[in-house]
N, C-alpha and C positions, 0 to 999 in steps of 0.2 A: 694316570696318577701324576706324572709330572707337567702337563697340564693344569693342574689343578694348585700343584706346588709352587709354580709359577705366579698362578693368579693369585694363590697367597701373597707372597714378596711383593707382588705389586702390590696389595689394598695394604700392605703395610709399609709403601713407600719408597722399596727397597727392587730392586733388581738383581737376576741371575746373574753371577758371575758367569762369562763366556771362558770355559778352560781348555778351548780350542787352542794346538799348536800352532805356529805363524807359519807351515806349509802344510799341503795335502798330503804330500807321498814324501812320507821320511823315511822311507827304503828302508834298507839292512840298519843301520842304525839307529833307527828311531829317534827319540827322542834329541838326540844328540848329531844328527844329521846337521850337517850344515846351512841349511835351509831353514832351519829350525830355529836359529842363536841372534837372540837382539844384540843392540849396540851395548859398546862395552861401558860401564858401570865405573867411575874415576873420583876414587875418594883420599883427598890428603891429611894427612897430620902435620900437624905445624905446628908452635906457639903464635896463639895469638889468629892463626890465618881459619878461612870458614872451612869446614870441610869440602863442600861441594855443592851440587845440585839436586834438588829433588826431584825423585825416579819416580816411572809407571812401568809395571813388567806384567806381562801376558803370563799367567799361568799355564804352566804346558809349555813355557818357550827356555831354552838353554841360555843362559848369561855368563862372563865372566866379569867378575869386580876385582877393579888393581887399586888395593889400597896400598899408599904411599907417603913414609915418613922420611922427614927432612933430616932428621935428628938435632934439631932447636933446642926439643925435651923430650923426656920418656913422657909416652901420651899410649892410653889403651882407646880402644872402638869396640862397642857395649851397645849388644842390640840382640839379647837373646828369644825374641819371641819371634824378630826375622830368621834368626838360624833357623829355628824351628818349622819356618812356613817354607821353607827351601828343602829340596834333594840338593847335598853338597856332594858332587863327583869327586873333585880332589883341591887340596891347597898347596899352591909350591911356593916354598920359601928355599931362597939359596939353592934352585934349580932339584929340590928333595919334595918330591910330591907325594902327600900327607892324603889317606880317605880315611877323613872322620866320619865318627857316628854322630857328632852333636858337637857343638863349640857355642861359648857365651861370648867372650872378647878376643880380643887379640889386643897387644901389648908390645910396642915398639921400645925396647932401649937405645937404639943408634938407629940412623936412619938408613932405610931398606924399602924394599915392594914385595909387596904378597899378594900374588892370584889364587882367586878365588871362582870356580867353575862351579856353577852348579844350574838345574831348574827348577823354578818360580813355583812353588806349588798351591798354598793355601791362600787364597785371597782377604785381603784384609790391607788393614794401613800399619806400618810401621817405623820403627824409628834404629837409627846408628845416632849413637850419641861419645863424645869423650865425656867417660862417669866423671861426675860431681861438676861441671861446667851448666854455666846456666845459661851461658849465651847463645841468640839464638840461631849464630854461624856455626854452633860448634854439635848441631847436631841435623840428619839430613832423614828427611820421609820417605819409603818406599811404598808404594800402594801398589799391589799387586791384584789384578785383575780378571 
């Protein structure tokens, strides 16, 4: 059957997402083993400045993203269909580590850093953007794999 599912996505263009972790033997901790964690994820809030770089992440693989605000302005980061494709382990703000069920933005009044840990789950492309900015620095792609 999954043969067959396969050759599907192929005659329509498309290929299997690979949702291999990036080690074999992730031991006692699974998913979250160290073996397992891509490079870390570095998104700023600025006025004026671009967010960052655009990402590829392995589903199956452990990440943390350090968004960080200058405090220029109160700026949010709006990208709630990536919450969603994520397993989010924890977010620490002011060293107070938060396990959410689900988050849409986050919203900087003064400037700070928030890690964010989580793993890559549902493959697809997505976007981190500051809401209502149109420019094309101020928002960043993650395609997850």
């Amino acid at each position: 059957m999954k043969k067959i599912a396969i050759a599907a996505l192929i005659a329509l263009g498309t290929t299997a997402a690979n949702a291999e972790p990036l080690c074999e033997d992730l031991g006692f901790s699974g998913l979250l083993a160290s073996c397992n964690r891509g490079a870390d994820i570095i998104v700023t809030l600025g006025s004026g400045k671009p967010l960052g770089e655009d990402v590829v992440l392995e589903s199956g693989a452990y990440y943390e993203m350090l968004i960080t605000s200058d405090g220029t302005a109160e700026l949010a980061l709006s990208g709630p269909d990536f919450f969603r494709a994520i397993w989010m382990d924890e977010i620490v703000i002011n060293e107070i580590e938060v396990r959410p069920m689900a988050v849409d933005s986050f919203e900087f009044d003064d400037a700070g850093t928030l890690e964010l840990s989580f793993v890559a789950i549902k493959p697809g492309r997505y976007e981190l953007k500051i809401p209502g900015s149109k420019g094309a620095s101020q928002k960043i792609s993650i395609q997850i794999q």
